[in-house]
C-alpha positions as CSV (number, residue, x, y, z in Angstrom):
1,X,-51.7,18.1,-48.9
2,X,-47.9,18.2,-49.5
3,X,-46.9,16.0,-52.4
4,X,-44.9,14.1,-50.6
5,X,-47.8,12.8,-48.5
6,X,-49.5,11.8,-52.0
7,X,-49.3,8.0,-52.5
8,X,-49.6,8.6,-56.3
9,X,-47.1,11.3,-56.9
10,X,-44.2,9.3,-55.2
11,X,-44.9,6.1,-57.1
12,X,-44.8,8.5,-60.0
13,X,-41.3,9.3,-59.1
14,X,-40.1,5.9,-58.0
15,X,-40.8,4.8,-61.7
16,X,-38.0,7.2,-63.3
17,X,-34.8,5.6,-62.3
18,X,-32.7,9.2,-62.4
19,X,-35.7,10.6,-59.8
20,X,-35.0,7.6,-57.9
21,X,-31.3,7.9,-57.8
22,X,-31.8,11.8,-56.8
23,X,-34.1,10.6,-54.0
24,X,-31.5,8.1,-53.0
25,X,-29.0,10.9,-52.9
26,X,-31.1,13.3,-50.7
27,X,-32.1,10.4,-48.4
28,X,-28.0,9.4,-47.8
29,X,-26.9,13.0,-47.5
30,X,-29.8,13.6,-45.4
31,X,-28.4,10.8,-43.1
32,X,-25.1,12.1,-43.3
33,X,-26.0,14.9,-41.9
34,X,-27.6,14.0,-39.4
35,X,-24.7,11.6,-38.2
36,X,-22.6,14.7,-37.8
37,X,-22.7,16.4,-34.6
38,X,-21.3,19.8,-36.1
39,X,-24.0,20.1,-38.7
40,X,-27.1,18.7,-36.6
41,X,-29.3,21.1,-34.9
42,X,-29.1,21.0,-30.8
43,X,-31.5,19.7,-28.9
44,X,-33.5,22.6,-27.3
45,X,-32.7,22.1,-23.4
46,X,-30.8,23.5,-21.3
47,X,-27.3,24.6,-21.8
48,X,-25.5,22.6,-18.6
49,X,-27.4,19.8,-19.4
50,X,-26.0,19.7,-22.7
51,X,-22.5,20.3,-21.7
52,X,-23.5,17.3,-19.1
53,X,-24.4,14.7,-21.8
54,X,-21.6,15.7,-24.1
55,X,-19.5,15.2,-20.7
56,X,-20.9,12.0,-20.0
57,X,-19.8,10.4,-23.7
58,X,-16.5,11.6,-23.0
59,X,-16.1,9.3,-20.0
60,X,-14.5,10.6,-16.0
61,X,-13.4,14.5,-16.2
62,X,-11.3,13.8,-12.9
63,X,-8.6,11.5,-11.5
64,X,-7.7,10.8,-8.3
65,X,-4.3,12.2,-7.0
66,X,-2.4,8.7,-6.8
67,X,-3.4,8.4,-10.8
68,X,-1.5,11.3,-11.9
69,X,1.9,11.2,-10.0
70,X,4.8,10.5,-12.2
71,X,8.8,9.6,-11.3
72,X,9.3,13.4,-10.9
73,X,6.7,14.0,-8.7
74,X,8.1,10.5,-6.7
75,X,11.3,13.3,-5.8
76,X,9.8,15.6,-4.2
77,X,10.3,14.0,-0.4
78,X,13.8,12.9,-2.0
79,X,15.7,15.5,0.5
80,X,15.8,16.1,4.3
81,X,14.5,19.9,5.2
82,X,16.9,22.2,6.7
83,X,16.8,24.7,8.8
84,X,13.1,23.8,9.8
85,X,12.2,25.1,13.8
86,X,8.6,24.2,14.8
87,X,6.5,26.5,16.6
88,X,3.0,26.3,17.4
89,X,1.0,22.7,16.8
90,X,-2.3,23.8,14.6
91,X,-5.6,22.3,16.2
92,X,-6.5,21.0,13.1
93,X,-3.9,19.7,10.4
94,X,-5.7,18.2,7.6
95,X,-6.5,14.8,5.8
96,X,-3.6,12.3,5.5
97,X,-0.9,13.8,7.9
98,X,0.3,13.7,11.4
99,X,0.1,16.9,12.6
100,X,0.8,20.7,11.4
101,X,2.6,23.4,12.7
102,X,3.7,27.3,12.0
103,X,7.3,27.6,11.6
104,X,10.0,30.2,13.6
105,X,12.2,32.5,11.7
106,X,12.3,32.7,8.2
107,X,12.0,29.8,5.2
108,X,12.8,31.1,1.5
109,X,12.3,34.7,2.2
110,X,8.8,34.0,4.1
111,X,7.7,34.7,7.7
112,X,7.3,31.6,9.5
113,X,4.1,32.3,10.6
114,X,3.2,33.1,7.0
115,X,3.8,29.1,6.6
116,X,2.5,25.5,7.5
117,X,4.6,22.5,7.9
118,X,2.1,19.7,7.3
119,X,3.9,16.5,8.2
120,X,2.2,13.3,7.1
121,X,2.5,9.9,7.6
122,X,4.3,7.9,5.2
123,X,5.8,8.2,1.8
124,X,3.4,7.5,-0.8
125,X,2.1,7.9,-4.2
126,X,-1.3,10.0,-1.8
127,X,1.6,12.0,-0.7
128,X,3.2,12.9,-4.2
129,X,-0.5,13.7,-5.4
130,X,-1.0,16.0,-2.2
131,X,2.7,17.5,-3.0
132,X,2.2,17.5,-6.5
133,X,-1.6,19.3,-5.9
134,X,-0.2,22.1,-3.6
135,X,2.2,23.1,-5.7
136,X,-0.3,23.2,-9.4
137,X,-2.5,25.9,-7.2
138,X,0.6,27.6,-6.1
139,X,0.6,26.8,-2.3
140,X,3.8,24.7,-2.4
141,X,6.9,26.4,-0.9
142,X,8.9,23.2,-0.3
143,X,8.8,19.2,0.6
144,X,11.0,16.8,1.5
145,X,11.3,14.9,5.0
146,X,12.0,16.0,8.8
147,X,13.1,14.2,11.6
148,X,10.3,14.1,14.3
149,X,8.7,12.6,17.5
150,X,4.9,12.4,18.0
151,X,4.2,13.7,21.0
152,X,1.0,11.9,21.2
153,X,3.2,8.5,20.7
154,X,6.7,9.2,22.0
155,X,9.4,7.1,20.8
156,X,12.4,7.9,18.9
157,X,12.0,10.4,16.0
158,X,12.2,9.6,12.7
159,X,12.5,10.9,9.3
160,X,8.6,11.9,8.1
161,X,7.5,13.5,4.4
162,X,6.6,17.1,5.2
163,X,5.3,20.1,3.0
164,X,5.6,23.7,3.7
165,X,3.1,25.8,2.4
166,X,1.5,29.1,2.5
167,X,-0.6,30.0,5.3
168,X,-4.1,31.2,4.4
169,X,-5.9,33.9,5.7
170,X,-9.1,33.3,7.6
171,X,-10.9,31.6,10.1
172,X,-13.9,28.4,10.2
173,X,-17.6,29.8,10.1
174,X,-18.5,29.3,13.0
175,X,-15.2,31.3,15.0
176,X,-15.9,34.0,13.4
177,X,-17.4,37.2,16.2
178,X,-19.7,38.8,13.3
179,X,-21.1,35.4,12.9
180,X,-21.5,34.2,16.4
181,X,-23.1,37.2,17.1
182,X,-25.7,37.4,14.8
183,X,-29.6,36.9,14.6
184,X,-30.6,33.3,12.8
185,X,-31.8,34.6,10.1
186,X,-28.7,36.7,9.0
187,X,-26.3,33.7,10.1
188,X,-28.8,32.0,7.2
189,X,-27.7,34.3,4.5
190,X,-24.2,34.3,5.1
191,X,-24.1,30.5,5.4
192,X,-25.7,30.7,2.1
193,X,-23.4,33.2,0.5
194,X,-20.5,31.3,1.9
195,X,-21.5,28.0,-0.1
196,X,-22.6,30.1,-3.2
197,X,-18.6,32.1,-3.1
198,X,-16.8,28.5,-2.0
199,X,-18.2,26.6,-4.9
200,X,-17.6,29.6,-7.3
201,X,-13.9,29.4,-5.9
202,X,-13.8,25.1,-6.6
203,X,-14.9,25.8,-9.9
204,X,-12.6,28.8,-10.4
205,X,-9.9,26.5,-9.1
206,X,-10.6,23.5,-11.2
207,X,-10.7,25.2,-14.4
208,X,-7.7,27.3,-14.0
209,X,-5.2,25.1,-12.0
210,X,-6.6,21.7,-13.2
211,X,-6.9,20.6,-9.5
212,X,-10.3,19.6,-7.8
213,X,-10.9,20.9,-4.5
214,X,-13.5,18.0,-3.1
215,X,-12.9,18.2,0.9
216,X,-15.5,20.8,1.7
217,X,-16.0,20.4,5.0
218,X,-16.6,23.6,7.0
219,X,-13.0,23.1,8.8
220,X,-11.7,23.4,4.8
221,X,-13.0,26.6,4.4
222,X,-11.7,29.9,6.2
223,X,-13.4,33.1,5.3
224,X,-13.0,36.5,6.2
225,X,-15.8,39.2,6.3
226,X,-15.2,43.1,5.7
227,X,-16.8,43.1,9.2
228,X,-19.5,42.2,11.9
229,X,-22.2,44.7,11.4
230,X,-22.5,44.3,7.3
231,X,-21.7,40.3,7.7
232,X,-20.5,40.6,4.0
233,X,-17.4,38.4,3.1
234,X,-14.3,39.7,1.5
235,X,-12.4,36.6,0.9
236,X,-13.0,33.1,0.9
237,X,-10.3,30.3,0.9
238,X,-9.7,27.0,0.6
239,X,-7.2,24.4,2.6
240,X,-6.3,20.2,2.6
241,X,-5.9,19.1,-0.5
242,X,-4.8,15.8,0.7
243,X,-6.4,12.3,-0.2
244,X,-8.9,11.6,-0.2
245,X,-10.6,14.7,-1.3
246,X,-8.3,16.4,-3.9
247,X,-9.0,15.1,-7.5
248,X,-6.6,16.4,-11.0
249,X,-8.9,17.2,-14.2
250,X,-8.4,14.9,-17.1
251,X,-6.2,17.1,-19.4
252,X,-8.7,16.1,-22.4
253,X,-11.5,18.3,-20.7
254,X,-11.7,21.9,-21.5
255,X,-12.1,24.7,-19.1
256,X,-15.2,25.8,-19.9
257,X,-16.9,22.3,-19.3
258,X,-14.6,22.0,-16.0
259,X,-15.9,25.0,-14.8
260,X,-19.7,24.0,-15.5
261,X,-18.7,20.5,-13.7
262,X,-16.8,21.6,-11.0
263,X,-19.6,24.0,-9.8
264,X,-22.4,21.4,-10.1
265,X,-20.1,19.1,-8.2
266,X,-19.9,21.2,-5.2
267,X,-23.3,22.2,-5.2
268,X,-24.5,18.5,-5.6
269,X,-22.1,17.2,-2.5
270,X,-23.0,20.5,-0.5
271,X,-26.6,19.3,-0.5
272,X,-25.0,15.7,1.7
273,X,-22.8,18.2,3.9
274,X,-25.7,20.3,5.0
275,X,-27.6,17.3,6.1
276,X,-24.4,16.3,7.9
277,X,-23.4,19.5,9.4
278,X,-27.5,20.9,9.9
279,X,-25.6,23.7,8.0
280,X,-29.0,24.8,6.5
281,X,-28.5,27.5,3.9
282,X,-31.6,29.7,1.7
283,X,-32.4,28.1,-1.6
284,X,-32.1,31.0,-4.0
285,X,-30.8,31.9,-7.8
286,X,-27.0,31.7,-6.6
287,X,-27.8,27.7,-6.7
288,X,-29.2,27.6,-10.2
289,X,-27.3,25.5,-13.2
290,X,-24.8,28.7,-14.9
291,X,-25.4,29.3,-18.1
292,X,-23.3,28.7,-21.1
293,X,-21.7,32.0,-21.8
């Protein structure tokens, strides 16, 4: 038996006060030691479960748009937009807005169909976030305010906050030929591809841009595939970052736990959208936790 499990011996050494103090000593250092985080051996689980505790001391790792805006940000609908002409209306035209369209002619050295004029409907702090959002993943060609009519509500036409942005390439899942065409069981593994490469591109995002791409609805997502026989997609994009489903990352966070986050955030909403949409998708190693590199 060790001597420290021997009743005797440690009485022995409790008698001599200079042992005592040495034990003392040990037993505080000991302590010490074990206080700090730096010195103190990890816990042997998992390495995104880690990072997910330590996360969890350090309190929210996100804000929502409105919370970050700031008196510059409050200027960027300060000015009318020239030269704007509207051309096509866009079917769909995002959270928080009115109604998009593609633009005629030229803006800034871009092709107006290379662009999107979102208009939306009041000026507001949801508005600078969107503005302010668009323009930290580098979408943002201009904002300000044009004068406009709803033609859903007639009236007179008033001044509106707008942005112009860049177009993205792509089209929804489910317009896609390849797709449309293809057997059930291959539409399965590109559905599930397409989650595995859209919450690789959120958590891609959110770690390099600092902005949270939450709005991952299927109309949010346009994908293009290299084509229809191989079903294999060669880029995969991402659209609306309006309220309420853009969020900024808390500058105190660093990007390797955003990334980690982010990624386990999409996964972990994906799982409500695919009982919402009935977009069933394969459960396979492209939906495991990462690991810590």
């Amino acid at each position: 038996m060790p001597w420290w499990f021997d009743r005797s011996s440690v009485t022995h050494l409790m008698s001599n006060p200079i042992h005592r103090r040495i034990l003392f000593s040990i037993i505080l250092l000991s302590t010490l030691l074990c206080i700090c985080p730096t010195t103190c051996a990890a816990p042997a689980f998992h390495s995104s479960l880690a990072k997910h505790a330590k996360r969890r001391i350090r309190g929210k790792w996100m804000r929502m748009i409105m919370e970050n805006v700031t008196e510059q940000d409050e200027q960027l609908f300060s000015s009318p937009l020239s030269s704007i002409i509207l051309d096509h209306r866009l079917p769909e035209s995002g959270s928080n807005s009115v109604s998009a369209y593609t633009l005629k002619g030229t803006y800034k050295g871009h092709n107006g169909k290379d662009l999107v004029v979102k208009i939306l409907p009041h000026n507001s702090t949801y508005t600078w976030g969107e503005a302010k959002a668009l323009k930290a993943v580098g979408d943002l060609v201009d904002s300000g305010t044009i004068l406009y009519t709803n033609p859903a509500r007639g009236g007179s036409p008033k001044y509106l906050p707008a942005v112009i942005m860049k177009k993205k390439s792509g089209q929804i899942l489910e317009h896609l030929p390849g797709y449309q065409g293809a057997k059930p069981a291959d539409k399965k593994k590109l559905r599930t591809s397409v989650v595995a490469l859209l919450c690789a591109k959120v958590a891609e995002v959110a770690a390099t841009k600092r902005v949270v791409h939450r709005g991952n609805q299927k109309r949010n997502i346009l994908i293009s595939l290299k084509d229809d026989k191989s079903l294999t997609v060669s880029s995969i994009e991402l659209v609306d970052y309006g309220w309420p489903g853009t969020f900024f990352v808390n500058e105190k966070v660093d990007a390797t736990d955003v990334k980690i986050q982010a990624l386990k955030d999409c996964k972990e909403a994906w799982r409500d959208q695919w009982i919402q949409d009935k977009w069933e998708v394969l459960r396979n190693d492209e939906f495991e936790d990462p690991e810590e590199d």
